[in-house]
N, C-alpha and C positions, 0 to 999 in steps of 0.2 A: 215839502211835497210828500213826504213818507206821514206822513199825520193824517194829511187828506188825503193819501191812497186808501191808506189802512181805514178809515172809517167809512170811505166808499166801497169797499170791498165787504168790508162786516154790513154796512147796509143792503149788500147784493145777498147776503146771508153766506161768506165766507168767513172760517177761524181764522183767523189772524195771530202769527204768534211773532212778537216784534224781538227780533235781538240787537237793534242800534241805540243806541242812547237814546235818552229821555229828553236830555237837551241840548241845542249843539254845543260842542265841541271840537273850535278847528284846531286842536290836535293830533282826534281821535286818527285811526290808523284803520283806512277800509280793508286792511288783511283781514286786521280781526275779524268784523263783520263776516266779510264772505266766510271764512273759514267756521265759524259757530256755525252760518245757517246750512253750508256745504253738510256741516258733519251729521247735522239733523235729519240731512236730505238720504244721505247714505245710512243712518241708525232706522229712517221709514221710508222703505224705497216709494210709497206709494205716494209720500205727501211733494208737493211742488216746497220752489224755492223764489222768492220776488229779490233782487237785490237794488239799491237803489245807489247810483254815483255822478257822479257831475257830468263824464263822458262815457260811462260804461263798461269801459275796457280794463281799468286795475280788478274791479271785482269778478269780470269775466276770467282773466288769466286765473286771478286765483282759484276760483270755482274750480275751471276745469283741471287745476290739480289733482283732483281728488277723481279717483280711477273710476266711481260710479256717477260722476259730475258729466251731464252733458249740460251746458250753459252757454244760450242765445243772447245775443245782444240785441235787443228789442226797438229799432227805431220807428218801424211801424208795425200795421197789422199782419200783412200779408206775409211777411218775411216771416214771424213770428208763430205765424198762422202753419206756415210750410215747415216750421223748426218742429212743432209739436207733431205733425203728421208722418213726413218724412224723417223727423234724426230724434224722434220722442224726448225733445229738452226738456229736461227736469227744473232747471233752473232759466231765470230770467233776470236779465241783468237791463234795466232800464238807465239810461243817458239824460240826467234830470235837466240837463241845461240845454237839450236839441230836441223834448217835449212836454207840449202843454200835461199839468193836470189833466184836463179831459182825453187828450189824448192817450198821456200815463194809464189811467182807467179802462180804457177800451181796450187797449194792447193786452193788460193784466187780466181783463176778463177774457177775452179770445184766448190767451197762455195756458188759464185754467180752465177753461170750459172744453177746449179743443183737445180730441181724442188722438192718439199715437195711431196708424193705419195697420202698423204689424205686416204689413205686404212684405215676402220672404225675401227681399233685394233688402228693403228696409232693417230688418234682421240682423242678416247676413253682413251690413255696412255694420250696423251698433256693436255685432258681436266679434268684427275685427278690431275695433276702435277699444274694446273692453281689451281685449290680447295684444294692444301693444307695449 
């Protein structure tokens, strides 16, 4: 699925910067992952993060390790939709085995396309979440 994201996304005319292996590997260790693309997300506040996992949730935890990590778990759009408006997720952590390809793609364009609202409640929640 990360192969056909990543090229449907570069065909939408997004950069794509891939930090998972080249090939699988069921060894590999989804900390590492999240943790590279976390650190990238916090070195460029500005750029998003896509994470991709079987159910979503070990790359989730990890993200949000990281104190400028806010990371959605992506099962559809509308949730996805509300994460980027109201809690401005930087990261998105998609559940490869509970959505299609197409659906994968849609969630990932609404994540990057959809604007944070900035409404002062909204704020106000991210900059206590930053101070805990």
């Amino acid at each position: 699925m990360k192969e056909l994201l990543k090229s449907a996304l570069t065909d939408k005319g997004y950069e794509v910067v891939d930090r998972g292996n080249s090939v699988l590997d069921p060894d590999d260790d989804y900390v590492d992952v999240a943790k590279k693309v976390s650190l990238d997300i916090v070195s460029d506040p500005e750029s998003k993060g896509i994470l991709l996992c079987r159910n979503g949730m070990g790359m989730s935890i990890v993200a949000n390790r990281f104190k400028e990590i806010r990371c959605g778990l992506g099962f559809n759009g509308e949730s996805v939709r509300k994460g980027r408006t109201d809690d401005d997720i930087n990261v998105l952590s998609l559940p490869a085995d509970y959505v299609s390809l197409e659906q994968a793609v849609q969630i990932a364009v609404l994540f990057l396309k959809t604007e944070f609202e900035k409404q002062e409640r909204y704020i106000r929640r991210i900059n206590k979440i930053k101070n805990l």
